[in-house]
Residue, then its C-alpha position, 0 to 999 in steps of 0.5 A: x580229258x586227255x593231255x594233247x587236249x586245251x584244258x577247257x575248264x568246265x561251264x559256269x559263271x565267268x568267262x575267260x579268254x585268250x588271242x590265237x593268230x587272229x582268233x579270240x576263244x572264251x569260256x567260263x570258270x566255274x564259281x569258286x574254282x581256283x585260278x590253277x585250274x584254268x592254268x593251262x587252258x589260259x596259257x594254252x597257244x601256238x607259235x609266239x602269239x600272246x595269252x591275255x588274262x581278261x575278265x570279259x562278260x559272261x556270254x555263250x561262246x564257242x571254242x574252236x581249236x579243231x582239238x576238242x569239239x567238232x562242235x565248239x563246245x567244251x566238253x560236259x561235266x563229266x570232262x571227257x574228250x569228244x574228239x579223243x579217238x580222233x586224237x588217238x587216230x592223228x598221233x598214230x599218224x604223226x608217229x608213223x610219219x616220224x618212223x619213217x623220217x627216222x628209218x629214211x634218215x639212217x638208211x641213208x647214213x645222213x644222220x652220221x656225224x662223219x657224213x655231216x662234218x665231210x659234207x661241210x667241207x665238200x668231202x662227202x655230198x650225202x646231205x646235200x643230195x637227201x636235203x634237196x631231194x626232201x625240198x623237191x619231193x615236199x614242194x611237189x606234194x604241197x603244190x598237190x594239195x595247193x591244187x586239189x579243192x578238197x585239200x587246199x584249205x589244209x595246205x592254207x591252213x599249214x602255210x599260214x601256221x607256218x608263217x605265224x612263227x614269223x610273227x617276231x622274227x626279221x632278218x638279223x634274227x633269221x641271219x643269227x640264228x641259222x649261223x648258230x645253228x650251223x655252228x652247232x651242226x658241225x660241232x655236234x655233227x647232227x641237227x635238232x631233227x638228226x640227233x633223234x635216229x643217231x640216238x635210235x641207232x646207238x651212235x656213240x655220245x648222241x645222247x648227249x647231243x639230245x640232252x644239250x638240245x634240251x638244255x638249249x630249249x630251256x635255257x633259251x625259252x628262260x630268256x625268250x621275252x628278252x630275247x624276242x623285245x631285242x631281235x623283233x624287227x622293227x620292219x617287217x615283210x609286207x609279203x612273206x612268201x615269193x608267190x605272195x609278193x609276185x602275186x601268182x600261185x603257190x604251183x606256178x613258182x613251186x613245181x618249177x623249182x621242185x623240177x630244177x632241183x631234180x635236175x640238179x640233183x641227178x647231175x651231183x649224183x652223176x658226177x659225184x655217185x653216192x657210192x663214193x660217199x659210201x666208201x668214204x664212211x666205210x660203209x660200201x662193201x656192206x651194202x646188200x641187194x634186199x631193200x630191208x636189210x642193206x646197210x644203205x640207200x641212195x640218198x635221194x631215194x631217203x630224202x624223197x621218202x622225207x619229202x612226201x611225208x609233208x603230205x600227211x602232216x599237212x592232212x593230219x594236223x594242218x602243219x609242215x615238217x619241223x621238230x625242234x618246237x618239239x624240245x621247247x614242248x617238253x621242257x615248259x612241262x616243268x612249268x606247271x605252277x601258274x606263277x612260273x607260267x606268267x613268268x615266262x610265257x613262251x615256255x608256257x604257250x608251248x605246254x598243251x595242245x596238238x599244234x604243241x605235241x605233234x612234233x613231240x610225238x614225231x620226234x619220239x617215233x623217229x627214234x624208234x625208225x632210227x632203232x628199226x632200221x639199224x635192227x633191220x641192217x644189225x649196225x647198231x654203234x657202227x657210226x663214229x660219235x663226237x666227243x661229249x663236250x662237242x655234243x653237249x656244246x653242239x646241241x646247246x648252241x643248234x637248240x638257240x640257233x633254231x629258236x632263235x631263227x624260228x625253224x631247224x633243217x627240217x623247218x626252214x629248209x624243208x618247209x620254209x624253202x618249200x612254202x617260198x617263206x624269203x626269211x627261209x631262203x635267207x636262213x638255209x644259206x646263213x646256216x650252211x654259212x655257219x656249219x661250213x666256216x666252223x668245219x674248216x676252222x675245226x679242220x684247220x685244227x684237227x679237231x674236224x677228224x675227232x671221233x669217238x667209238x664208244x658212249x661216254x668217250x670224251x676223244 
């Protein structure tokens, strides 16, 4: 059987079973079989739902995940996968997605960290132009799908899965933890889905904000069920989206917003043109005419290319943008032994399965749209990086800040402000609150201005 596939055990004669969202699945354990091998089928979930371990009576049941079996049943004796080109087929399609993300990124120079420290400090407006072209671009889309009756059921399906990670999350969470991201942010000049074409690039020390990003995630999920039974709000949402609680149409408050934004976004471009933007990294007087090999696009042209990749993501795998759940996926690999997995629980949900692995997937090949687009312009190590301990340090802290708000940039700001999810609107203007309070104390300093050239330099 594949690995991006729950790891159904095969039929026998006691049945097992586990909460999804609102679903109970259930199978049957063979006799004799020791309990490791349904390690991952039991433990198998998305977002912060709880495993049970229950012995129920042994009925027929069906699984139905939409991973394995278009049918509901689990697969035969000889354990092979129904669905396995299917899969192969949807993570092509997600890794496409995040090549794209990746070359949007660094063609549009948001991803160096001098682009994002300026921006908090209103000195360079790159990320502000590409993050809200992204908002408008991918609430034209979702709005799209919301319309149209052969894609509405999956634009349901993304937004409610989208909503569940909210399960456990209020506001002093959502406040928290966008702030710490922010703060993270600046310190590392990137974010959980930035560092990915920076490391693609080559821009110096970036690895090491990857490396810290991991660290986060581990670290974080260790203490994620006390974290989770401190934070968890004890008032929660009636109605998490804006349309819910106004009772209209996702479209009807979507496609306005997309339009303000537009608007607003065109009068920062014509008072604040991006070639400014671009002097100010060094970066103009490399700029080419062929649409490949240039150094740099308009911004709003990349976060535009950003925003339409929410469509395929939500046909693909009934989901929204994000990626920073992708580092929580590929630090609970190391607890694969059934103890470990009891013993924590939310690294363990995240082990197995497409809802868990797409994002692993996305962010993989956006390092490899990131290396594409600075082969296509030869601007391999041409950004300036931070220092290593401002990288280590960065990633750490954005790692918990996003895990701690349930969502990164590209997941409480590109899907959450798109979805009309309130904590998100709650979340983006407490991170930005963060990144821009710790970039004018850094600059304050002079620790704002602090660039290496070359991997490993410690400034």
């Amino acid at each position: 059987m594949c690995s991006l596939c729950v790891g159904i055990p095969r039929p026998a004669a006691r049945e097992f079973t586990y909460a999804r969202n609102s679903h109970v699945y259930k199978w049957e354990k063979k006799e004799g079989a020791d309990d490791d091998d349904m390690t991952s089928s039991l433990l198998h979930k998305t977002r912060s739902n709880q495993v049970s371990y229950i012995d129920v009576e042994t009925t027929k049941d069906s699984f139905s995940d939409g991973t394995c079996s278009e049918s509901g049943e689990p697969p035969g004796e000889e354990g092979g996968c129904q669905n396995c080109g299917k899969l192969v087929l949807t993570m092509g399609g997600v890794g496409l997605c995040g090549a794209v993300f990746g070359i949007a990124m660094e063609k549009s120079r948001v991803f160096e960290p001098k682009a994002i420290r300026d921006q908090m400090v209103f000195e360079n407006f790159i990320m502000l132009k590409m993050f809200l072209s992204a908002v408008a671009t991918g609430q034209a889309c979702l709005a799209l799908l919301s319309l149209i009756p052969a894609t509405k059921d999956k634009f349901d399906k993304a937004s409610q899965e989208f909503m569940a990670c909210f399960n456990n999350r209020g506001i002093l969470s959502s406040l928290l933890g966008a702030f710490m991201l922010g703060v993270g942010m600046t310190l590392s000049g990137a974010c959980p889905g930035m560092v990915l074409p920076q490391v693609g690039a080559w821009v110096p020390n970036s690895p090491f904000t990857l490396i810290g990003a991991l660290v986060g995630a581990l670290t974080y999920g260790l203490l994620a069920s006390h974290i989770d039974s401190v934070m968890k709000p004890t008032i929660c949402f009636q109605h998490k989206q804006v349309h819910e609680k106004l009772n209209v149409r996702y479209a009807v408050i979507a496609v306005p917003m997309a339009v303000l934004i537009s608007v607003g976004v065109f009068v920062l471009e014509w008072f604040w043109s991006y070639r400014k933007d671009l002097e100010s990294l060094g970066r103009l007087q490399e700029l080419e005419a062929n649409i490949v090999t240039t150094i740099a696009w308009p911004p709003y042209v990349g976060g535009a290319l950003i925003g339409l990749l929410q469509a395929p993501i939500v046909l693909l795998v009934s989901d929204t943008i994000g990626g920073s759940s992708g580092y929580v996926t590929v630090v609970s690999q190391l607890f694969y032994n059934k103890s470990l997995q009891r013993m924590f629980p939310y690294l363990a949900s995240r082990r197995s399965g497409v809802g868990n692995w797409w994002q692993v997937v996305y962010v993989v090949f956006a390092i490899g749209g990131g290396a594409i687009s600075a082969a296509s312009s030869n601007s391999f190590g041409l950004a300036k990086g931070v220092p290593v301990y401002m990288a280590l340090l960065g990633g750490v802290v954005m790692l918990w800040g996003a895990r701690l708000a349930a969502g990164c940039t590209s997941g409480h700001g590109l899907s959450g402000m798109g979805l009309l999810t309130w904590l998100s609107f709650i979340a983006v203007p407490s991170m930005f609150a963060g990144a821009i309070v710790t970039a004018f104390s850094m600059q304050a300093t002079g620790a704002l201005d602090t660039y290496v050239t070359a991997m490993g330099d410690v400034g």
